[in-house]
NUMARLUM-372547 format. One record per atom (N, C-alpha, C): residue in three letters; z, y, x. Coordinates in steps of 0.05 Angstrom, whole numbers, plus 5000, padded with zeros to 4 digits. Layout:
N
ALAZYX;...
% end
This chain:
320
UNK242953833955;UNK242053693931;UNK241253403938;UNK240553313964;UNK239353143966;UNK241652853971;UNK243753013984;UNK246952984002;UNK246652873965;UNK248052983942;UNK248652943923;UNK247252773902;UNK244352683911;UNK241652583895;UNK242652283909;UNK242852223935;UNK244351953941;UNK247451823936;UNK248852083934;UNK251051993927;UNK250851843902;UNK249752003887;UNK248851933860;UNK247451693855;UNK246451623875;UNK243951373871;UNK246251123880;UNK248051153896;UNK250150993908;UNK251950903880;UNK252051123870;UNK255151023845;UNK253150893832;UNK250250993829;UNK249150813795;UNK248650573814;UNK248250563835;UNK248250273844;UNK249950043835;UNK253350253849;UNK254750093845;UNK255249993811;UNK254250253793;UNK255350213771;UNK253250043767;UNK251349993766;UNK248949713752;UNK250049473766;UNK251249523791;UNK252549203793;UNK254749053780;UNK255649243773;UNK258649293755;UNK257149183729;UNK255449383719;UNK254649313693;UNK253348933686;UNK251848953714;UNK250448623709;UNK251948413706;UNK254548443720;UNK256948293722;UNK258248213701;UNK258348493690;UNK260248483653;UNK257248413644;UNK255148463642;UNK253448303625;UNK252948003624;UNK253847833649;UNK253347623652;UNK256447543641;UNK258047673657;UNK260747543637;UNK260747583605;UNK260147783599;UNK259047773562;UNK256947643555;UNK255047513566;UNK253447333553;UNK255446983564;UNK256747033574;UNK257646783590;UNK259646673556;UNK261346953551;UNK263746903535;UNK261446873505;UNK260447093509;UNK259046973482;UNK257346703479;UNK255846613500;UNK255446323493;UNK258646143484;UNK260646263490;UNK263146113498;UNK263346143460;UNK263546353460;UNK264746413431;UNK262446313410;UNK259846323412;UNK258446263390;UNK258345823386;UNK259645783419;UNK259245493420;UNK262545453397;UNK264545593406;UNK266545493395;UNK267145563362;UNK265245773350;UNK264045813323;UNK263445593311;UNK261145603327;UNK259145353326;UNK260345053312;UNK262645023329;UNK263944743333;UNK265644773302;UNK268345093305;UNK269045073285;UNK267245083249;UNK265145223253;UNK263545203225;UNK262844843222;UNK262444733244;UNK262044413247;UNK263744303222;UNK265744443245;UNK268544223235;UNK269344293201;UNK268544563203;UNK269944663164;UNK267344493148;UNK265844423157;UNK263844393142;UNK264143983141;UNK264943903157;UNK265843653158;UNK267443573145;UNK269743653143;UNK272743733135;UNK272243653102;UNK270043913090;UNK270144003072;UNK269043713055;UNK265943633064;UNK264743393064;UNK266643173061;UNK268843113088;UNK270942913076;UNK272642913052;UNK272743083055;UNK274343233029;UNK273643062998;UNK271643183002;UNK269043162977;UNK269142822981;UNK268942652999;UNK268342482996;UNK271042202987;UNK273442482997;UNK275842282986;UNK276342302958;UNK275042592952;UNK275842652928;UNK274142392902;UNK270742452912;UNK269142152899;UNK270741982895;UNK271841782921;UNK272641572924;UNK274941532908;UNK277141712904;UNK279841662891;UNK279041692866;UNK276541902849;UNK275441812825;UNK274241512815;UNK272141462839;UNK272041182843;UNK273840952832;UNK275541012846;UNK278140812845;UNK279940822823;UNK279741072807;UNK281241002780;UNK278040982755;UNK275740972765;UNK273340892746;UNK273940522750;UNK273540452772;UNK273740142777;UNK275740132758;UNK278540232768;UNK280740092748;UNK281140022725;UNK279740282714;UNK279540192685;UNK277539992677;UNK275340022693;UNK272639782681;UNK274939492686;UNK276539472709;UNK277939292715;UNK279939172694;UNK281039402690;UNK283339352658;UNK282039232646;UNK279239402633;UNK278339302607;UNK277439072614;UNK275838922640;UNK274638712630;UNK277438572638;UNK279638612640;UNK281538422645;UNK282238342616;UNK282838542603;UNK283138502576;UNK281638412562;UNK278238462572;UNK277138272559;UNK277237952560;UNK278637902577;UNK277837602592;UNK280737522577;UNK283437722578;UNK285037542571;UNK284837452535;UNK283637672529;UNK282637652496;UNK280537412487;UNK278437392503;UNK277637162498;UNK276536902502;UNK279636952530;UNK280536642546;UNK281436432525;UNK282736512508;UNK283736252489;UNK280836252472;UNK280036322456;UNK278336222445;UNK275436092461;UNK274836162483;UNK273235982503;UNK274235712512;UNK277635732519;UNK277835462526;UNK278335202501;UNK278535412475;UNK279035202459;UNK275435132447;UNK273335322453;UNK270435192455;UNK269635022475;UNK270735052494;UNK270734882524;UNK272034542506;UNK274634572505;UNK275834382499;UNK273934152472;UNK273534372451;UNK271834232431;UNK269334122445;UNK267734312457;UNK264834202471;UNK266633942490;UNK267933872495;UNK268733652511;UNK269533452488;UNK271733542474;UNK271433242456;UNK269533152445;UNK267233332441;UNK265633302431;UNK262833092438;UNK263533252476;UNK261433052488;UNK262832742499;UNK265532722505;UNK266932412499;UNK265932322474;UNK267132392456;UNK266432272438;UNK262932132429;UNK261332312440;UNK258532232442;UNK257831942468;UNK259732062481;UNK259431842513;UNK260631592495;UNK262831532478;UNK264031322467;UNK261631292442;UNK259331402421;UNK258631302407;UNK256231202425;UNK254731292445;UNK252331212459;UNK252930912473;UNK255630892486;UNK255830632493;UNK256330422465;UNK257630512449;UNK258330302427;UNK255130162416;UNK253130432416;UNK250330352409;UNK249330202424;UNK250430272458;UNK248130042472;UNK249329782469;UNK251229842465;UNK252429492468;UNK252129332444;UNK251329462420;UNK250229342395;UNK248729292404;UNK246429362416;UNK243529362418;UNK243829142442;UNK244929182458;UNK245228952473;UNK246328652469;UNK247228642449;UNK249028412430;UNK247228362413;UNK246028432406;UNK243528392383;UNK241428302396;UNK241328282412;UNK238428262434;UNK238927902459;UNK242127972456;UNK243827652460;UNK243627452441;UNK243727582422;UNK243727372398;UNK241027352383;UNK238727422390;UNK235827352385;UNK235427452357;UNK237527662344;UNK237127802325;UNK234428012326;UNK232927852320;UNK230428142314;UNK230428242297;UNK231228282273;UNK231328482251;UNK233428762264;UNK236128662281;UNK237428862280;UNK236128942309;UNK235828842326;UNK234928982358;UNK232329142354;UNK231429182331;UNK229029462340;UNK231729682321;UNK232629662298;UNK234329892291;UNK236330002311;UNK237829772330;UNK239929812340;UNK240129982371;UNK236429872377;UNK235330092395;UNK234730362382;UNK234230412364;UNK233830672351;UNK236730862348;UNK238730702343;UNK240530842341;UNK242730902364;UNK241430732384;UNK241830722413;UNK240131072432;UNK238631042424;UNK236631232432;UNK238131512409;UNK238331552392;UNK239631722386;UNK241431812391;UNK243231582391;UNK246631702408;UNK246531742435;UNK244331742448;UNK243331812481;UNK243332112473;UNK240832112457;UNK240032472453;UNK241932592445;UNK243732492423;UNK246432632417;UNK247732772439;UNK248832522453;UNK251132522477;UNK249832762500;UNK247332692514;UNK244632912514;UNK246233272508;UNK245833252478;UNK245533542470;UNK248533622473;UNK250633432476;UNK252233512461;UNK254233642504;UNK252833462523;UNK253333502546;UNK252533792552;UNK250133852541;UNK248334132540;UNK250734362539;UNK251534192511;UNK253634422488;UNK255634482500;UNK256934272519;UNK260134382536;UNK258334452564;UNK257134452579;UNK255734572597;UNK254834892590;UNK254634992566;UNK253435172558;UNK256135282550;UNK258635292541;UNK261435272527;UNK262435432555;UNK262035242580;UNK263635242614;UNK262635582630;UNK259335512623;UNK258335702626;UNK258636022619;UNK258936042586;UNK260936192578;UNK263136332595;UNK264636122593;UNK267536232599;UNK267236312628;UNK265736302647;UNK264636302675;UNK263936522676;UNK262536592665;UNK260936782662;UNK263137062654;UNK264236992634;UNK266137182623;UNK268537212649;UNK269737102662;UNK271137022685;UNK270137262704;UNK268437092712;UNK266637302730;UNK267037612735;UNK266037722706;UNK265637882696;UNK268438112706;UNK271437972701;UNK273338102704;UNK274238012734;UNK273637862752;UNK273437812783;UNK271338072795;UNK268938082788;UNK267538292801;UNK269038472795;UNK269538562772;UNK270738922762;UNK272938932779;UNK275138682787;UNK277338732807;UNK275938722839;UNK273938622837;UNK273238672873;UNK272838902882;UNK270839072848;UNK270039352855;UNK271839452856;UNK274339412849;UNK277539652848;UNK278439652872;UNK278439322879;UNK278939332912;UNK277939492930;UNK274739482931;UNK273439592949;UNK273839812948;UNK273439942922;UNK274040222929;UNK277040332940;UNK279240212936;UNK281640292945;UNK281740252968;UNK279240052984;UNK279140073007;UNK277340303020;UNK275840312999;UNK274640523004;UNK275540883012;UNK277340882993;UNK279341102990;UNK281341173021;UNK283040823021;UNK284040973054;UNK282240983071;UNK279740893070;UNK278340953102;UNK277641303099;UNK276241443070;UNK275741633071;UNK277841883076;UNK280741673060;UNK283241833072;UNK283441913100;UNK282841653119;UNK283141713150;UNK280641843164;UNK279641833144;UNK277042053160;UNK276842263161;UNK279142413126;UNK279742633127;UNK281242713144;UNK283342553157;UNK285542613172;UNK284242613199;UNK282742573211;UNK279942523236;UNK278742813229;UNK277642893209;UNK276843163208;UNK278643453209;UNK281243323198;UNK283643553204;UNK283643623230;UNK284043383248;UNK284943353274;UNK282743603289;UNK279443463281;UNK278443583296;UNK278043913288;UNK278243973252;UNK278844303250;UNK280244383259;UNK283144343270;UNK285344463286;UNK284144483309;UNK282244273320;UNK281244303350;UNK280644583351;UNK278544503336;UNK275944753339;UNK276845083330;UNK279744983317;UNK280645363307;UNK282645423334;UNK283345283341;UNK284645253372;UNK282645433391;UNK280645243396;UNK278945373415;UNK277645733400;UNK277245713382;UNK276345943365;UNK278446143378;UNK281346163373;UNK282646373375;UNK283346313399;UNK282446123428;UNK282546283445;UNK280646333462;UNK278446333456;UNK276746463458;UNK275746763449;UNK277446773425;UNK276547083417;UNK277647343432;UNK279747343441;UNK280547463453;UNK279647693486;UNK278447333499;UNK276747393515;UNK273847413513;UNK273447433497;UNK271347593490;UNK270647803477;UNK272547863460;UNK273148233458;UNK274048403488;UNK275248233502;UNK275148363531;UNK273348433544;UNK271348133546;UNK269448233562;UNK267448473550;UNK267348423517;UNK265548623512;UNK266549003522;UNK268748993507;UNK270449183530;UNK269549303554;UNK270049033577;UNK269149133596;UNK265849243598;UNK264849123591;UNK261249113593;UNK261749423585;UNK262149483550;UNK262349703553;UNK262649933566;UNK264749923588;UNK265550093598;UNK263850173623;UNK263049983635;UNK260849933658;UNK258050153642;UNK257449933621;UNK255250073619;UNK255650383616;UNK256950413596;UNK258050823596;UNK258550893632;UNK258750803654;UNK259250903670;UNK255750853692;UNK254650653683;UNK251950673686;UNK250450893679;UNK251450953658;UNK249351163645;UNK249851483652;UNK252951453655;UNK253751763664;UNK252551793696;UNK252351603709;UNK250151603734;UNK247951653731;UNK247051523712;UNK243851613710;UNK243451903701;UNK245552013688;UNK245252243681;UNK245852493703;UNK248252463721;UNK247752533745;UNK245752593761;UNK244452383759;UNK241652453781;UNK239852513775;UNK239852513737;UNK237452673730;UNK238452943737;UNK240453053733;UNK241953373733;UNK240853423762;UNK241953223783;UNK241153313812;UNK236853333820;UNK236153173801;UNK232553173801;UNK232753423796;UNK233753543771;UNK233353813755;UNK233453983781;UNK235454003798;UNK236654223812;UNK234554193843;UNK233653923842;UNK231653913862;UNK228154043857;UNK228154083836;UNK225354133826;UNK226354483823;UNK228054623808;UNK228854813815;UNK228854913831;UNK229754833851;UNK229354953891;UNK225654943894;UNK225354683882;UNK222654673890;UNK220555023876;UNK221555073857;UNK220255203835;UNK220855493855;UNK222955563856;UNK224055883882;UNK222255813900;UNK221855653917;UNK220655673937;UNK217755773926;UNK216955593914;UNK213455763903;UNK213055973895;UNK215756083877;UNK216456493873;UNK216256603896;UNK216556483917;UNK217556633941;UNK214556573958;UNK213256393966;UNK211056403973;UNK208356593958;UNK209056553928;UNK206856713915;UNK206757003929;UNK210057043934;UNK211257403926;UNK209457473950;UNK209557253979;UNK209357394002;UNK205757424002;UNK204657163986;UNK201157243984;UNK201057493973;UNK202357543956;UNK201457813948;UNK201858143963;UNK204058023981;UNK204758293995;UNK202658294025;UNK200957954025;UNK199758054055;UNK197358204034;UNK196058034011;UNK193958144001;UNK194558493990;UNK196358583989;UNK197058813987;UNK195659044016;UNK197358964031;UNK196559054062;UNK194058954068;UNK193258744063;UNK190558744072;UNK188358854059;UNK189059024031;UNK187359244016;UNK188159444037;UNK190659554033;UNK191159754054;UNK189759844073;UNK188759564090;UNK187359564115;UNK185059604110;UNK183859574097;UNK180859554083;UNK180859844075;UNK182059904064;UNK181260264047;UNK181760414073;UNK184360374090;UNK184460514114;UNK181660534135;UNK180660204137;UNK177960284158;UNK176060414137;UNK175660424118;UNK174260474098;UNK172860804107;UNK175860944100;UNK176661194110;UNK176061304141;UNK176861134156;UNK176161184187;UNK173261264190;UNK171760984167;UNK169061004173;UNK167761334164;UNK169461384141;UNK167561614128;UNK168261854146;UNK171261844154;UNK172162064171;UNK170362104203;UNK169061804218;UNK167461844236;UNK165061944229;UNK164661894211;UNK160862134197;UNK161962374202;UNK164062484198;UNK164262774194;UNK166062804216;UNK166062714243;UNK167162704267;UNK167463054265;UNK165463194272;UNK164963494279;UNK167163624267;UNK166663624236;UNK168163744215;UNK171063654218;UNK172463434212;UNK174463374206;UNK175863284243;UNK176763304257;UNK178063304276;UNK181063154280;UNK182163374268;UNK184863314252;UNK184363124240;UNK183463044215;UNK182662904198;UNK182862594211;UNK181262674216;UNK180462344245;UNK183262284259;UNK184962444271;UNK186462374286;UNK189362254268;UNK189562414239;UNK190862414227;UNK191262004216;UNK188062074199;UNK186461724196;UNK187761494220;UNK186961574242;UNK187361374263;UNK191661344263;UNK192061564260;UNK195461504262;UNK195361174232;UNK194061354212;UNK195661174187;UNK193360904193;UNK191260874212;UNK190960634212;UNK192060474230;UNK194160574248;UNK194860434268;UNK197760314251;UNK198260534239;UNK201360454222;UNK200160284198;UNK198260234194;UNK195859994167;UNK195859744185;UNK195659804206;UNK194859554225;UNK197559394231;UNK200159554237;UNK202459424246;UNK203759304222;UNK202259464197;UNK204459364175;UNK202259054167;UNK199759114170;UNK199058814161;UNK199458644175;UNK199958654206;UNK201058394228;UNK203158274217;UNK206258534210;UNK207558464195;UNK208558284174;UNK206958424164;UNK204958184131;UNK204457984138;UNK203057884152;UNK201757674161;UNK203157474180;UNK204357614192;UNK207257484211;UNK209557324183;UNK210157504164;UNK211857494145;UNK210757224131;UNK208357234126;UNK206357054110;UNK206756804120;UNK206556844148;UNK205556474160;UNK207756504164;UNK210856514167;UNK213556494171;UNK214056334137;UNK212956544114;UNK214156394091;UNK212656214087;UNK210156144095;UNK208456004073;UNK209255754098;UNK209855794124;UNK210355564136;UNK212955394125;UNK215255584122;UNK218255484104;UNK217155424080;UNK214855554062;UNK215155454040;UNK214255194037;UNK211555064053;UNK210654844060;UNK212254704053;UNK214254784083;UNK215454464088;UNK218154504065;UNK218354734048;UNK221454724034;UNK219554484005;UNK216654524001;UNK215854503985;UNK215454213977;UNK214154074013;UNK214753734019;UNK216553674009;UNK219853814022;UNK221953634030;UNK222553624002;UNK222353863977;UNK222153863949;UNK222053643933;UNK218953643949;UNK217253473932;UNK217053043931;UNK218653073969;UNK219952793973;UNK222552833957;UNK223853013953;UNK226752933940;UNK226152903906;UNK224753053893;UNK223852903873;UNK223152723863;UNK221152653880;UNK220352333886;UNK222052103882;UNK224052143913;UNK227652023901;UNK228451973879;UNK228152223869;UNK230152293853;UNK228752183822;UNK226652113819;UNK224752083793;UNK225451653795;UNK225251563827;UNK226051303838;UNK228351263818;UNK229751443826;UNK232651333828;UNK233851363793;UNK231451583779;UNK233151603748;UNK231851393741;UNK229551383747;UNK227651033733;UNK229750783736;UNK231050773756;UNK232250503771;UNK234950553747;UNK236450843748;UNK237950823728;UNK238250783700;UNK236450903692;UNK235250803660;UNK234450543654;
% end
């Protein structure tokens, strides 16, 4: 049992080294596989995000267009009528620049010729055609402004169309940057899966072969504690057979004694007594010979028992 309690302790050895091996190679592949999960959920999730964000952008880009159309159409709709307000606010303010000089130069000719009746009116109407000319510079400044403004208006709406169509291929090539890297990452995915249903496999198999060890040596503990258990049947059996004979011996002198009171009387008696105490006496040496023979084997069957259990309790702990 004991021959068989180490053999046993040898395979679960080997088998826990076996097993730690496939456990480290299955946590090895599974960091492998949850990193390359990892990467591909990354990448679907990027992918998806670009996606989404080409999809914005190419909405983008036909929202610009149209704001673009319309204010184009607006601008070409009311380009002619601006430039023909432009145009008017300009003849308008020449024509003010030609009555302001005509005034100063009355007023200045009037003022040559020592006319004082007309040089205070002619300054008045001098000063008017200033403020005229004045308001009327305002009026095509304000006319320019307009049309600038309105201009504008259909320049920004085409910058925004621009931008975004620029916008559009960059998010296009980003999608195509996120393709690249989802193919990476389903690449590494499927080959990685493979070897890692292997290793789990193997681990498996280790461990089932760990355990059928451990179960071994509990069977061999069982069969060691069993021996242990006979041996104590067998030591009890023999206390009882010296304590047997050693009543024997006891009722025999018992007898001798009462048969020596009646020495006179019983003769026979006495001699008869003395036979069965001599044959009382050889059988309890017997006994007693028998006794310290088993109880000495049972001792030591009971030690060597009780170290191989020991073992054997070592060795299912170490397996479990």
């Amino acid at each position: 049992a004991k021959a068989d309690l180490e053999t046993a302790k040898t395979d679960h050895d080997a088998a826990k080294t076996d097993h730690d091996a496939a456990k480290t190679d299955l946590e090895t592949a599974k960091t492998d596989h949850d990193a390359a999960k990892a990467d591909l959920e990354t990448a679907k999730t990027d992918h998806d995000a670009a996606k989404a964000d080409l999809e914005t952008a190419k909405t983008n880009v036909g929202t610009t267009k149209n704001t673009f159309d319309n204010a184009k159409n607006n601008w070409n709709a009311a380009k002619p009528g601006l430039d023909t307000a432009v145009q008017n606010a300009q003849t308008n303010f020449n024509d003010a620049k030609v009555a302001e000089a005509a005034a100063k130069k009355a007023w200045e000719d009037a003022q040559t010729a020592g006319d004082t009746g007309e040089v205070a009116r002619l300054k008045a109407e001098f000063k008017k055609a200033k403020k005229f000319r004045k308001n009327k510079k305002q009026a095509l400044k304000t006319k320019k402004n307009k049309r600038k403004q309105e201009q504008k208006k259909m320049k920004k709406a085409k910058k925004k169309w621009k931008n975004a169509k620029k916008a559009s291929k960059n998010k296009q090539k980003a999608l195509k940057a996120r393709q690249g890297e989802l193919d990476d990452a389903n690449n590494k995915w499927n080959a990685a899966k493979p070897g890692l249903e292997t290793a789990v496999q193997n681990a498996q198999t280790n461990f089932d072969d760990a355990k059928a060890a451990a179960a071994a040596a509990k069977a061999d503990q069982d069969a060691a504690k069993a021996d242990q258990d006979a041996a104590k049947v067998a030591q009890d059996a023999a206390k009882a057979a010296q304590d047997a004979a050693k009543t024997a011996l006891l009722d025999a002198q018992q007898a001798l004694e009462n048969a020596l009171a009646n020495a006179d009387a019983a003769k026979d008696v006495l001699a008869q007594l003395r036979k069965k105490l001599a044959a009382a006496r050889q059988v309890f040496r017997q006994a007693n010979r028998n006794l310290e023979k088993i109880t000495e084997k049972g001792e030591e069957t009971v030690k060597k028992a009780e170290q191989f259990i020991e073992e054997a309790n070592e060795t299912t702990q170490v397996a479990e």
